[in-house]
Residue, then its C-alpha position, 0 to 999 in steps of 0.5 A: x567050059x574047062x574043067x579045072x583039075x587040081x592040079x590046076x587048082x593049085x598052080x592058080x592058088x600058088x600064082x595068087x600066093x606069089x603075086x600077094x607076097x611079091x608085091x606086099x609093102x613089107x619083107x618077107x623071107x623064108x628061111x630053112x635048114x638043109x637036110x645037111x643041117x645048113x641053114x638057107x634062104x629059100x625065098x626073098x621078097x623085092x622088099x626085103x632086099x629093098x629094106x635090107x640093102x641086099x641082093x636077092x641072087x646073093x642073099x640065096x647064094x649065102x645066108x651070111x649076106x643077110x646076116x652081116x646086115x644084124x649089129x654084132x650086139x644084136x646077133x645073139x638075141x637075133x640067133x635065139x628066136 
């Protein structure tokens, strides 16, 4: 029997996370600030791009894809969340 480290505790249970979270019927997205103060998308689901019309590659590349997508009228209460 193997014995199983922490480390490999942990590769397993980030495996499972991404599997859950890849494979969910709904968009999920992670969006955080730079130690520069600029703003970027980390991660994007297949759903969320299938949602939104959006290629992953350039939605990572540029957060200001995703945003081009929100109705001008809709940007302020989007921004103030």
């Amino acid at each position: 029997m193997r014995h199983q480290t922490a480390e490999d505790d942990l590769r397993d249970s980030l495996s499972m996370y991404e599997d859950l979270v890849a494979t969910m019927p709904v968009g999920v997205f992670r969006f955080t600030m730079r130690a520069t103060g600029e703003w970027q998308f980390d991660f994007v689901n297949s759903r969320f791009c299938a949602l939104t019309g959006l290629n992953r590659d350039d939605v990572l590349n540029d957060h200001e894809n995703a945003f081009l997508i929100i109705p001008p009228d809709d940007f302020p209460a989007f921004i103030s969340l």
